[in-house]
LOPA-109588 format. One record per residue: residue in three letters; z, y, x of N, C-alpha, C in turn. Coordinates in steps of 0.05 Angstrom, whole numbers, padded with zeros to 5 digits, always signed. Atoms other than C-alpha are relative to their C-alpha. Layout:
ALAZYXZYXZYX
...
***
This chain:
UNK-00018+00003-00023+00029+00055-00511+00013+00026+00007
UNK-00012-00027-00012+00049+00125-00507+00029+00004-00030
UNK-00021-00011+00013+00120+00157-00536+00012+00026+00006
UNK+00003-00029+00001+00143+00224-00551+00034-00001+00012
UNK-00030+00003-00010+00215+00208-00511+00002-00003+00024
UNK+00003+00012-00023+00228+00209-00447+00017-00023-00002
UNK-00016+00028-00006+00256+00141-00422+00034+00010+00006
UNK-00022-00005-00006+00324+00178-00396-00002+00026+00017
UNK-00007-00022-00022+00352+00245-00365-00003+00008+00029
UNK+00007+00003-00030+00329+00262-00298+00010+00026+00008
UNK-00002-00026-00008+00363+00326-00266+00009+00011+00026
UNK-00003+00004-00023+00356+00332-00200+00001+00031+00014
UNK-00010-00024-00004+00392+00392-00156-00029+00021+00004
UNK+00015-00019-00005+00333+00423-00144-00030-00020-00007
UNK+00020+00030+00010+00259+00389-00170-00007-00005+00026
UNK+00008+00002-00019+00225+00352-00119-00029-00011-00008
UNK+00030+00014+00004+00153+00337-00106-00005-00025+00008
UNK+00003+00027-00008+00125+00276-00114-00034-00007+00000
UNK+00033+00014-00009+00061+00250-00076-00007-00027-00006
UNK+00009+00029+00009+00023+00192-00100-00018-00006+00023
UNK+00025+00001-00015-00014+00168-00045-00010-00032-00003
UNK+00014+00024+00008-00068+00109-00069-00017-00010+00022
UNK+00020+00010-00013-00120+00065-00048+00011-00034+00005
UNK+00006+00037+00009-00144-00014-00043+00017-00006+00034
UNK+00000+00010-00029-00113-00063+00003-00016+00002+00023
UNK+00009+00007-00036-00120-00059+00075-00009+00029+00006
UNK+00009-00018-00005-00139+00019+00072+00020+00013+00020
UNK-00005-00008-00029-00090+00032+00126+00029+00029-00024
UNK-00013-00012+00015-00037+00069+00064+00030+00006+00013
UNK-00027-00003-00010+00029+00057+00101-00003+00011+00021
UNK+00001-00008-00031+00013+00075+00171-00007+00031-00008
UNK+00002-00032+00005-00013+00143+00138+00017+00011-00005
UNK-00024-00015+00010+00044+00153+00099+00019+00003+00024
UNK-00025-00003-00018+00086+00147+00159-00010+00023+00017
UNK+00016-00032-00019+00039+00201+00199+00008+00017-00009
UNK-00005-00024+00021+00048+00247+00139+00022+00004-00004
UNK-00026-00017-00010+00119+00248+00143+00002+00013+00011
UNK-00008-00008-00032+00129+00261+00207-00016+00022+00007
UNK+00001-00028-00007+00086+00321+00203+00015+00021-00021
UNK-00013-00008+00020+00126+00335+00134+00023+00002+00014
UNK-00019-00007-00016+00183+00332+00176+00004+00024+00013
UNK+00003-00022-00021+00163+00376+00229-00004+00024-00012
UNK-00001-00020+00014+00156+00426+00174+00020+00013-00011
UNK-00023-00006+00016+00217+00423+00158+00006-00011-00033
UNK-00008+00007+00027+00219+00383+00094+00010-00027+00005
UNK-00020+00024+00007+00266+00332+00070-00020-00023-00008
UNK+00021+00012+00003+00227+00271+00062+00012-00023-00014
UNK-00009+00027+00009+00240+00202+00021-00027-00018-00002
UNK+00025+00015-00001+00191+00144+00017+00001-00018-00029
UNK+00005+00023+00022+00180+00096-00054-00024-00010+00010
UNK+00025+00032-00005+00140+00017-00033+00010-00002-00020
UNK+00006+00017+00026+00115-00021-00090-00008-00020+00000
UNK+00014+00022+00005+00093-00084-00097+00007-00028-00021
UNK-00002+00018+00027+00079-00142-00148+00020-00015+00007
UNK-00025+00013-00011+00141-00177-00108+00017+00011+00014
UNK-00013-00006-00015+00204-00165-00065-00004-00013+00029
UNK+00001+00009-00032+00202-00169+00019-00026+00008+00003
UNK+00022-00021-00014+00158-00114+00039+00000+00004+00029
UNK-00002-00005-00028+00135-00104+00109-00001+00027-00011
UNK+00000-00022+00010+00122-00042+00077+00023+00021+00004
UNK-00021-00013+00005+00193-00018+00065+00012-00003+00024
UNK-00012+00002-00040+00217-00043+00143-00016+00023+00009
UNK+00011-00016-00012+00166+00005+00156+00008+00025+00005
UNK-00003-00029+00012+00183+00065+00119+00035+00006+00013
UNK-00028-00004+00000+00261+00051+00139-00008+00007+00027
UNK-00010-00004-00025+00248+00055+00211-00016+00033-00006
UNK+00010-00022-00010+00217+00125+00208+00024+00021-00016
UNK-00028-00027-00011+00292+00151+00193+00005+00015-00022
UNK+00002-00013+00027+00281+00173+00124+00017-00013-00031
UNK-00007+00023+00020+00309+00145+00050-00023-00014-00008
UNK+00007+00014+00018+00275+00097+00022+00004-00026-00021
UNK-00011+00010+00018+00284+00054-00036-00039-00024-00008
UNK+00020+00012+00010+00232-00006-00067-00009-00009-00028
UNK+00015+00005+00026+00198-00022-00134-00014-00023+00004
UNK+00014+00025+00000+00179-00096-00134+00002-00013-00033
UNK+00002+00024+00028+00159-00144-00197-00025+00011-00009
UNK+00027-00020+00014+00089-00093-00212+00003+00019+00012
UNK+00004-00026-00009+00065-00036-00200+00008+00025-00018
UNK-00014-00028+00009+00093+00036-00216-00013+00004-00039
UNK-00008-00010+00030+00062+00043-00277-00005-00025-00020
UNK-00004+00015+00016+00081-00026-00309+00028-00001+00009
UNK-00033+00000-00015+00150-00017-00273+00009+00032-00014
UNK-00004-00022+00004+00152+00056-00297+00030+00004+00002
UNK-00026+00002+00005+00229+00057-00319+00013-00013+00030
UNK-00007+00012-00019+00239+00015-00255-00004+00021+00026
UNK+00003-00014-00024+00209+00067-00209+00020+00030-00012
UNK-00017-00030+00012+00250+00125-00253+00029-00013+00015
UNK-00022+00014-00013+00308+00080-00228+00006+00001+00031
UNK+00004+00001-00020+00290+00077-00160-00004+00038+00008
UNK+00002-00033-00009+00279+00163-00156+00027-00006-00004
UNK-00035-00017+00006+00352+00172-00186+00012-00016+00031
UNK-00015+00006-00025+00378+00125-00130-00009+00020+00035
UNK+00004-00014-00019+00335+00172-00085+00020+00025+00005
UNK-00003-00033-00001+00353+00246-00102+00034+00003+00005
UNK-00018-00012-00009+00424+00245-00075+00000+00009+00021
UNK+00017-00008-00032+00388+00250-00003-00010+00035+00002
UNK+00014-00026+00000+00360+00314-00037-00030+00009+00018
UNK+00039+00012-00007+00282+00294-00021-00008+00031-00011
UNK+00017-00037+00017+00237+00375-00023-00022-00022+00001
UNK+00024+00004+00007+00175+00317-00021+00011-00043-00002
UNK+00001+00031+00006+00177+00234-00040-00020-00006-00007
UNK+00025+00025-00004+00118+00188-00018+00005-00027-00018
UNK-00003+00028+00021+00102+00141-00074-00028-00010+00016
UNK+00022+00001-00015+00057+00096-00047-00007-00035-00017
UNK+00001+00027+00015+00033+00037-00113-00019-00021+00021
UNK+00006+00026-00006+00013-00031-00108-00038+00008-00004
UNK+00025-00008-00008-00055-00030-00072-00023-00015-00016
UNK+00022+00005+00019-00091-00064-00130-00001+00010-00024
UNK+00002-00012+00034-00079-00031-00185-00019+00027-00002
UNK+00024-00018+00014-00115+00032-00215+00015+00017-00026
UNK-00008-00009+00026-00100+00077-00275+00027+00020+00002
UNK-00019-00009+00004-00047+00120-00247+00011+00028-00013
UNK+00004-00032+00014-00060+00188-00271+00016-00003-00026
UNK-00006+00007+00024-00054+00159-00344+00024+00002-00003
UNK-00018+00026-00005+00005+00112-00328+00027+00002+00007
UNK-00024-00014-00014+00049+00153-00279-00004+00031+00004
UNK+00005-00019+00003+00021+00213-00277+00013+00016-00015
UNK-00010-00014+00037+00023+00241-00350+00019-00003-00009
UNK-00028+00007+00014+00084+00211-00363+00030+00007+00023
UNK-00025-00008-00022+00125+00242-00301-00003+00039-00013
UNK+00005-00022+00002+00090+00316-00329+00010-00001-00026
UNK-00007+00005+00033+00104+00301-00404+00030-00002-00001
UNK-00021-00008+00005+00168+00286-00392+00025+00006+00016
UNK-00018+00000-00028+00199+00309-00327-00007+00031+00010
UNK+00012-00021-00007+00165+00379-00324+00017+00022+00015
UNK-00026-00022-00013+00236+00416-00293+00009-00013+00020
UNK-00016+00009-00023+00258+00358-00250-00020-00001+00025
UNK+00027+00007-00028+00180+00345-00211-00019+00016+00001
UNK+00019-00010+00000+00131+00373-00186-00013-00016+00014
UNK+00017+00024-00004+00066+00335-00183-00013+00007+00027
UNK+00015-00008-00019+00029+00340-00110-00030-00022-00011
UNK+00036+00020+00020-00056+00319-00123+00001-00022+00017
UNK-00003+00022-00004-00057+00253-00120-00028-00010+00024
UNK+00018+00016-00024-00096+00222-00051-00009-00024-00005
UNK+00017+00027+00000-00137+00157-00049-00009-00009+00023
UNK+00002+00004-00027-00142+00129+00019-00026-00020-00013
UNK+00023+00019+00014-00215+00091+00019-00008-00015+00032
UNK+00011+00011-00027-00224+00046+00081-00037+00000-00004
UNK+00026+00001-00003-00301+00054+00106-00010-00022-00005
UNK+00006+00016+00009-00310-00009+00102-00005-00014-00031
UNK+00003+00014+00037-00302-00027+00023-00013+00026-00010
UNK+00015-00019+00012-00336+00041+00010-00027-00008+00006
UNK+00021+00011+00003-00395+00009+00037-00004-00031-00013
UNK+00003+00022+00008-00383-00053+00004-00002+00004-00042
UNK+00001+00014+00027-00363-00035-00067-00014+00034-00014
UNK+00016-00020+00010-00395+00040-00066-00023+00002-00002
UNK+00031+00000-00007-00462+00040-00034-00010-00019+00003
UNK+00011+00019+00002-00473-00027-00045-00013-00008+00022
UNK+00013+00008-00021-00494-00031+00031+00008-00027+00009
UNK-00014+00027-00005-00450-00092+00045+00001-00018-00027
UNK-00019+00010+00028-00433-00152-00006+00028+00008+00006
UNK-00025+00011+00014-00377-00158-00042+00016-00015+00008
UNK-00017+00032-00014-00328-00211-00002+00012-00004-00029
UNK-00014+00001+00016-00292-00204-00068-00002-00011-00034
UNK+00009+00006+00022-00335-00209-00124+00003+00029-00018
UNK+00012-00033+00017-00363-00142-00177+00039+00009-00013
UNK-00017-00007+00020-00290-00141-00216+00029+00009+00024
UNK-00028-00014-00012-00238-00128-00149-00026+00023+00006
UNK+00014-00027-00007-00299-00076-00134+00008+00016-00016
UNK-00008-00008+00019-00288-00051-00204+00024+00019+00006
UNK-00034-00011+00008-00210-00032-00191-00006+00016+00021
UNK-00001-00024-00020-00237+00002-00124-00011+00021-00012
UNK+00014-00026+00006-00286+00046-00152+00025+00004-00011
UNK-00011-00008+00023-00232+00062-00210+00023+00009+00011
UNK-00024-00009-00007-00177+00076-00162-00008+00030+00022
UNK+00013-00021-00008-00229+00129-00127-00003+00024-00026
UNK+00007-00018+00024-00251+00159-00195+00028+00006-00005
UNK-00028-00011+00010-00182+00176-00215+00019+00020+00024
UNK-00009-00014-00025-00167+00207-00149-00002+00034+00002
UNK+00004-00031-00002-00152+00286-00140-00015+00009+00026
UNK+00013+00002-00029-00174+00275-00069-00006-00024+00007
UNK+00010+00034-00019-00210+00210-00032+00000+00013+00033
UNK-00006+00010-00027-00181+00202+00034-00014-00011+00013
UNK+00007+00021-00021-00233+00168+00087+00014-00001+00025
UNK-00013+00011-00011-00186+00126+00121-00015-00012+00023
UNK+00004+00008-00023-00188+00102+00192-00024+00013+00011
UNK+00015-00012-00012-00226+00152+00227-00008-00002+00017
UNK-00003+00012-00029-00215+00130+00291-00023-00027+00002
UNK+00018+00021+00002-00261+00071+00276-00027+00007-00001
UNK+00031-00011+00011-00331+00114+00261-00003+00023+00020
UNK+00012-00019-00016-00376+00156+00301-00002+00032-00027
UNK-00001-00024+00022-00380+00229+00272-00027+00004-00021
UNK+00022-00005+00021-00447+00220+00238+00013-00033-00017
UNK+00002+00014+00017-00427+00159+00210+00031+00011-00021
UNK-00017-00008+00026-00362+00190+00182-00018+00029-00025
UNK+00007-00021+00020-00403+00253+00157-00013-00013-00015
UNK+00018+00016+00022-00460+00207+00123+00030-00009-00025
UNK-00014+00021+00012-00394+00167+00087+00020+00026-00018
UNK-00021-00018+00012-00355+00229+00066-00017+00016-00015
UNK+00017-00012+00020-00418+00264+00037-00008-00027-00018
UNK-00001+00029+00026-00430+00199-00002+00014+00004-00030
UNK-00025+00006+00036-00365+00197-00036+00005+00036-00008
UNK-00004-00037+00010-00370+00280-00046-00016-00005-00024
UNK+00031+00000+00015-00443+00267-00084+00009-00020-00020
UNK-00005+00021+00019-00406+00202-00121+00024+00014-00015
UNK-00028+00000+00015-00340+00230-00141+00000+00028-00008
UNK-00007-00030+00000-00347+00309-00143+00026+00010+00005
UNK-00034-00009-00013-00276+00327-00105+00006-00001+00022
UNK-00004+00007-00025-00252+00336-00050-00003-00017+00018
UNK-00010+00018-00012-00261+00288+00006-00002+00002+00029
UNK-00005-00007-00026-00221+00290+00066+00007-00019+00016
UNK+00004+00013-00022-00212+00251+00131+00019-00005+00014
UNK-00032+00005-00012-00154+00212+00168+00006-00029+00018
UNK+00000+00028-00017-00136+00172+00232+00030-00001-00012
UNK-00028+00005-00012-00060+00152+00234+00002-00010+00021
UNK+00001+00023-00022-00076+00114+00295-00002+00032+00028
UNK+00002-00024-00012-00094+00190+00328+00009+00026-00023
UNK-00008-00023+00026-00073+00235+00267-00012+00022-00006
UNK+00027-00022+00010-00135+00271+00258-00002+00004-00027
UNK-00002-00003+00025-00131+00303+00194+00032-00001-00010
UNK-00036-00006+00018-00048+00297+00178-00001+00018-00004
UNK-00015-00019-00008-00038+00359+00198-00015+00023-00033
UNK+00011-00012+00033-00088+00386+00130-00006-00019-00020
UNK-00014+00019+00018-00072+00329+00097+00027+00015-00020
UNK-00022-00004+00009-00002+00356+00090+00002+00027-00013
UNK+00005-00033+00019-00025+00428+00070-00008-00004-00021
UNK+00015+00007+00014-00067+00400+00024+00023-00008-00016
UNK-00030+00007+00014-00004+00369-00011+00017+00019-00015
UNK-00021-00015+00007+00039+00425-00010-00018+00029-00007
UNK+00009-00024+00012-00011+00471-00033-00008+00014-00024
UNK+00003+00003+00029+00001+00466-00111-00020+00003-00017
UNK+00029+00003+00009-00074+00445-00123+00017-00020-00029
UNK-00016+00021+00021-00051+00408-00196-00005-00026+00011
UNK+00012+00028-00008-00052+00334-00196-00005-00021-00028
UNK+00009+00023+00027-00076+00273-00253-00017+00019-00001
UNK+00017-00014+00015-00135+00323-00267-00029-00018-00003
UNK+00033+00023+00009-00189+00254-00272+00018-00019-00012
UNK+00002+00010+00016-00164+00218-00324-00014-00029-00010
UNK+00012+00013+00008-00184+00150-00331-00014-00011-00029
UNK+00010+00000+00033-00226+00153-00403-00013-00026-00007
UNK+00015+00018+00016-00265+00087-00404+00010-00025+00020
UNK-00003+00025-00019-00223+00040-00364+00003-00032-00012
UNK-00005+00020+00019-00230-00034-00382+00025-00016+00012
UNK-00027+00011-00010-00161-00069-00372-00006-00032+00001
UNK+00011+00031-00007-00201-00145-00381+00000+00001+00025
UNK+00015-00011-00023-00242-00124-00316+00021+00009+00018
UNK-00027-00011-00015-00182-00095-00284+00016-00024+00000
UNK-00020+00029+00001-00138-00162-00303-00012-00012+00024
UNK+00025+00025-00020-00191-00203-00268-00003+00000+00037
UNK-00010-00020-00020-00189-00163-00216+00014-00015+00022
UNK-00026+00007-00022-00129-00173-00186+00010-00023+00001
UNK-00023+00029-00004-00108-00237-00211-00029-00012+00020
UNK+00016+00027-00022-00169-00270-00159+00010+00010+00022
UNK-00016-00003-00023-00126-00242-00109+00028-00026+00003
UNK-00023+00021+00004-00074-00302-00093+00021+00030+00024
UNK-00022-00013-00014-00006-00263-00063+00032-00010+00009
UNK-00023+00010-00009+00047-00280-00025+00017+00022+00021
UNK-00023-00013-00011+00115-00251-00002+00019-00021+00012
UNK-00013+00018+00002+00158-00291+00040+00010+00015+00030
UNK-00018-00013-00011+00220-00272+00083+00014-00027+00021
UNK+00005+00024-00022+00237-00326+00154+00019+00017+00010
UNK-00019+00000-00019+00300-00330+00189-00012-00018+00031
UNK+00014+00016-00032+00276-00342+00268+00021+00008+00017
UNK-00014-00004-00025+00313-00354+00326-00004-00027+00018
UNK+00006+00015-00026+00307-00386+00397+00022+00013+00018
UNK-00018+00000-00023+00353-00402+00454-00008+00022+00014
UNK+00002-00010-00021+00312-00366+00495-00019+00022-00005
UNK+00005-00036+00008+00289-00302+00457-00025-00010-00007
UNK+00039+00001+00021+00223-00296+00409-00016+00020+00011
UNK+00028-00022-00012+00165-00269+00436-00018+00007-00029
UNK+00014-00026+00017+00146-00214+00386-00031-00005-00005
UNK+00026+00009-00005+00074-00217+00408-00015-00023-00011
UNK+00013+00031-00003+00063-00293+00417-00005+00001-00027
UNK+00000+00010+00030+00091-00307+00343-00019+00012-00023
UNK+00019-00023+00025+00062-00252+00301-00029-00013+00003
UNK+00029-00007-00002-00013-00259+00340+00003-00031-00018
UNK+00005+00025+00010-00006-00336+00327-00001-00013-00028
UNK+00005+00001+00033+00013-00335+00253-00023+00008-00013
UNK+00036-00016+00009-00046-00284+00237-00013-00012+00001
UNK+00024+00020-00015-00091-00331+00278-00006-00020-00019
UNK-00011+00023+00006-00067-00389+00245-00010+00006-00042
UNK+00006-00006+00020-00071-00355+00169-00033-00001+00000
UNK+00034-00013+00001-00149-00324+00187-00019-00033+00002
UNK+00019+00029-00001-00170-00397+00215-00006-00016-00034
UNK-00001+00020+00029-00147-00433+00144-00015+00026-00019
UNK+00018-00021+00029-00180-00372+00101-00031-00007+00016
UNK+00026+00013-00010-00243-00384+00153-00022-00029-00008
UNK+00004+00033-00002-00242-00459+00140-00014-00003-00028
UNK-00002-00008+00026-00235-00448+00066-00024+00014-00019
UNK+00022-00009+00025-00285-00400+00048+00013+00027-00013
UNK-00019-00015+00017-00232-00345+00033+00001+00026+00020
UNK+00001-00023-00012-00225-00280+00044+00020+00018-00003
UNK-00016-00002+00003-00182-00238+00067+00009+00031-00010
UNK-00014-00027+00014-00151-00164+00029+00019+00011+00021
UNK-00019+00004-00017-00089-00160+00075+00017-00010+00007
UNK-00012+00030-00006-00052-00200+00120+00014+00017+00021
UNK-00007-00031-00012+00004-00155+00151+00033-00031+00002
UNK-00025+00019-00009+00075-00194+00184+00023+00026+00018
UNK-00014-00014-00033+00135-00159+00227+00022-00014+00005
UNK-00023+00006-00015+00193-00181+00266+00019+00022+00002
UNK-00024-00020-00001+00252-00145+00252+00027-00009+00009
UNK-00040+00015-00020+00328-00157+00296+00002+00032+00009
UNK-00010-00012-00012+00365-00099+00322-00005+00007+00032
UNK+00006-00011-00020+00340-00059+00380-00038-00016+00003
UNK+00018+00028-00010+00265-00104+00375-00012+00000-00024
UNK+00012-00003+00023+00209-00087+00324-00028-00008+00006
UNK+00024+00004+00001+00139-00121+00324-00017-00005-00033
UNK+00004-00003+00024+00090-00117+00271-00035-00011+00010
UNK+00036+00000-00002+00011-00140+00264-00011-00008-00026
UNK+00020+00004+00026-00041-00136+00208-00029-00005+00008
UNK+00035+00011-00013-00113-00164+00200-00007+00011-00034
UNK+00007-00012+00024-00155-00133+00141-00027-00018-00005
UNK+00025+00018-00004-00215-00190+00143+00003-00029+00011
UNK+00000+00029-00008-00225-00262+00151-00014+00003+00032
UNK+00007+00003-00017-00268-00240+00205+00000+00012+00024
UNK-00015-00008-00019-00222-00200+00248+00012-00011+00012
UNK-00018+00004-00025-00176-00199+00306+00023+00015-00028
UNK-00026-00018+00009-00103-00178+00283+00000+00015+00028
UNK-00007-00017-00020-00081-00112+00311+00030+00001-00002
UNK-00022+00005-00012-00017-00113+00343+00014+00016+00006
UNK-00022-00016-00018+00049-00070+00363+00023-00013+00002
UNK-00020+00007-00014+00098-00099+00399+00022+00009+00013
UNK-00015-00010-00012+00159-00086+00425+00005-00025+00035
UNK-00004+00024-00029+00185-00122+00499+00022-00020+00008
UNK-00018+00011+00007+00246-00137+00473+00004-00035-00008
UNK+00001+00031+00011+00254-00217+00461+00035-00004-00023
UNK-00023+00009+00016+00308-00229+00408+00016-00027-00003
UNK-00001+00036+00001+00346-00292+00402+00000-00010-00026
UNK+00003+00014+00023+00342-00287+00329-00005+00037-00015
UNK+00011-00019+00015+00309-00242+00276-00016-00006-00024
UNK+00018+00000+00031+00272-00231+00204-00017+00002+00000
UNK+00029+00002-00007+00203-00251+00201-00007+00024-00029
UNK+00020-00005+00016+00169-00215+00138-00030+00002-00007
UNK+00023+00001-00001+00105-00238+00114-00014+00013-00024
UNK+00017+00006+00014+00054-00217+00069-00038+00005-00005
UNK+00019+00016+00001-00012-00242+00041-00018+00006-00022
UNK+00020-00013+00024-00061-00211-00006-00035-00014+00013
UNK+00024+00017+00004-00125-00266-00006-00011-00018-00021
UNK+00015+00013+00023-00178-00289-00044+00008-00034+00001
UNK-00003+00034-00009-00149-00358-00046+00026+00000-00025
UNK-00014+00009+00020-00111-00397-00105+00035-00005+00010
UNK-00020-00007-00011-00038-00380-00099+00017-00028+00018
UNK-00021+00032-00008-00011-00457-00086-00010+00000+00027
UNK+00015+00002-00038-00067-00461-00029+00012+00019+00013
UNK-00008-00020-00020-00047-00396-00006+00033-00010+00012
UNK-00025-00001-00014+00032-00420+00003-00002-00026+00016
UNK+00001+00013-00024+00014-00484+00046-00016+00006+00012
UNK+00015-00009-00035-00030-00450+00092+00025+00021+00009
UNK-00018-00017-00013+00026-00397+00100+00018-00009+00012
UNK-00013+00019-00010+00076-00451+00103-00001-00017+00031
UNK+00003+00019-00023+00040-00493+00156-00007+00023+00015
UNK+00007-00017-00021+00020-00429+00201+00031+00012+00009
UNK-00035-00006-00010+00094-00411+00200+00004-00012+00018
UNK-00013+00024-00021+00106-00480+00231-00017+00005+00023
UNK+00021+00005-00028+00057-00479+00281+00002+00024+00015
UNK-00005-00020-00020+00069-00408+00307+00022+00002+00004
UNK-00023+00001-00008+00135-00416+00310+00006-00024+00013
UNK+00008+00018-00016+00130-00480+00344-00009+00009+00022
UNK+00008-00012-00019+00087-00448+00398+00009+00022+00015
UNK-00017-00033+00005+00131-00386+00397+00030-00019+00024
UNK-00033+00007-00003+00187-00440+00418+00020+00001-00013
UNK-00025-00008+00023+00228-00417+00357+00000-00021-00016
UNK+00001+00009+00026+00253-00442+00291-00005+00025-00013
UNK+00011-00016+00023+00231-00420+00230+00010-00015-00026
UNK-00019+00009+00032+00282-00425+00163-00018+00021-00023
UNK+00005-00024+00022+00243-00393+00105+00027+00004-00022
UNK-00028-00014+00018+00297-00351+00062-00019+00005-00032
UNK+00017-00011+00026+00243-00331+00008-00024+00002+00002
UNK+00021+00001+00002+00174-00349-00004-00008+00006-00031
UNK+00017+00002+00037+00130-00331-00077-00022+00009+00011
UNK+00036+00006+00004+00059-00344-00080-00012+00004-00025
UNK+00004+00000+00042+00026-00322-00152-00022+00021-00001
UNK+00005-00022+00000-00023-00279-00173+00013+00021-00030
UNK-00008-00020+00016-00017-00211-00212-00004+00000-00032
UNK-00004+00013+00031+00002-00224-00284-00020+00026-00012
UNK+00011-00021+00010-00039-00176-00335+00012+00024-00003
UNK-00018-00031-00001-00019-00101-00327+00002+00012-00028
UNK-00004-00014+00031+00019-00071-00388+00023+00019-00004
UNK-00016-00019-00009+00042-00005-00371+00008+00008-00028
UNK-00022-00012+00028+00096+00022-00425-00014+00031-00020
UNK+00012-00024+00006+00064+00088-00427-00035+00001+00015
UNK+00024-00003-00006-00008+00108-00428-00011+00022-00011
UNK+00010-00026+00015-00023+00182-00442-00027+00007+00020
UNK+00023-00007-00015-00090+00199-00426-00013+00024-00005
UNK+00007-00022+00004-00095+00275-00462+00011+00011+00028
UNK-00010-00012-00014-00078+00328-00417+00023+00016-00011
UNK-00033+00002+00000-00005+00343-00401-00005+00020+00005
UNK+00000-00027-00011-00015+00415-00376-00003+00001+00033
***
């Protein structure tokens, strides 16, 4: 899978760095990346953002747009089965003239070092410069699929792709800080020090504890790909992700008498978590927003046996773009009539209509990245 060519010319006015920041659904990846701008900002650097995901209609990318920056998206796989597709997606960046660009892959995959890594250093060595690649690790699945203190909601083979998206990491990120007492973050961060040998550092976005050497940490030309995935199994990795069912789906809403932000979002969530409850199913992430002009709500649930957390605006719209999506252990068909019928019903209760524009339900086809260099690139 590897070739001694690059795919096409890349020569951008000046190189720019490009941060990979990883980690498994629901680790809280976007909300960081948006922290870490915005102290990248305040630094004075030019900033761009690359979302990925195995489909198009990212809450993801509504995200990254409102924080004022370029960004551009990579849907149909992840970066390094899209490779050529995300080389596509930089060139449309770098007329903005980006000094740093947040790549931020599809939260089930693994293997990037190899994949995207080696193959941006091999053959891009004048246009990029690599920043060490981060791994955001929610506390929660580090006790589930590291220390074996929790089961598995998932089963040994999505554990598999977590460990493997840790091991390949130049740094492990413990995400959501804000959620743990200080002995229980120190016990969890000496853990994954004693498991992984590398760095590992610490990060709210919710209070931004840790951005602020987060972002030094970045820009402080520590190399990056230096763990190498050497014995990864790509069966085990398939498996993986395809018991994830996934859905993307994009809802024209409007009401006479303006959409309550709040109502709809909590009620859809509600409405999704009950049918994965009912079911037996579990949930990865389950993330929605409301987007209209002047009027932005958004809420995610990371567990079947959560509350969704919520931000709202006060604004009522009389019409706006729902974006959903849906990363659960649940068989993709099931997964699009429970999404289907929670549409209806929270939008019903909401008082609205609800036109879907674009729904896909499916899971993740077998990953077969173009390139796969796994010597070292320098």
């Amino acid at each position: 899978m590897t070739s001694p060519d690059a795919p096409r010319a890349i020569l951008p006015a000046k190189p720019v760095t490009i941060a990979l920041v990883g980690g498994f659904l629901g680790a809280g990846k976007t909300t960081a990346i948006g922290a870490l701008a915005a102290e990248l900002i305040q630094r004075g650097k030019r900033v761009a953002v690359l979302t990925n995901d195995q489909a198009a209609g990212l809450v993801d990318t509504v995200l990254a747009e409102r924080l004022g920056v370029p960004v551009e998206e990579v849907s149909g796989g992840c970066f390094c089965c899209r490779f050529e597709d995300m080389l596509d997606a930089v060139v449309r960046i770098l007329p903005s003239e980006p000094d740093i660009l947040l790549c931020e892959p599809v939260g089930s995959c693994t293997d990037m070092a190899a994949t995207v890594l080696n193959p941006l250093k091999l053959f891009y060595p004048d246009a990029f410069r690599l920043a060490p690649f981060t791994v955001l690790a929610d506390p929660r699945r580090v006790r589930e699929s590291v220390l074996g203190e929790e089961p598995e909601p998932f089963g040994p083979e999505v554990g598999y792709v977590f460990r493997k998206q840790l091991e390949e990491a130049d740094a492990v990120m413990l995400s959501k800080l804000d959620t743990l007492d200080h002995a229980e973050a120190d016990r969890l961060a000496a853990r994954l020090a004693e498991r992984y040998a590398r760095p590992v550092m610490r990060c709210s976005a919710i209070t931004d504890d840790g951005i602020e050497a987060w972002a030094t940490y970045l820009l402080s030309g520590v190399p990056a790909g230096g763990h190498v995935l050497a014995d990864i199994d790509y069966d085990t990795y398939a498996t993986g992700e395809a018991l994830l069912g996934w859905l993307n789906a994009t809802v024209r809403v409007t009401s006479e008498t303006g959409i309550d932000g709040a109502r709809l979002l909590t009620g859809l969530l509600e409405a999704v978590r009950a049918a994965c409850a009912a079911d037996g199913a579990e949930i990865a992430h389950l993330k929605a927003a409301l987007d209209a002009p002047g009027a932005f709500s958004r809420a995610h649930l990371t567990s079947t046996s959560g509350a969704p957390a919520l931000t709202a605006c006060d604004a009522h719209p009389r019409e706006a773009q729902l974006i959903l999506n849906a990363r659960i252990g649940m068989e993709p068909e099931r997964l699009r009539q429970v999404a289907e019928e929670a549409l209806r019903r929270a939008a019903e209760a909401a008082g609205a209509r609800a036109d879907t524009e674009m729904l896909r339900s499916f899971s993740p086809g077998y990953p077969t990245p173009p390139y796969r260099i796994s010597g070292a690139t320098g």
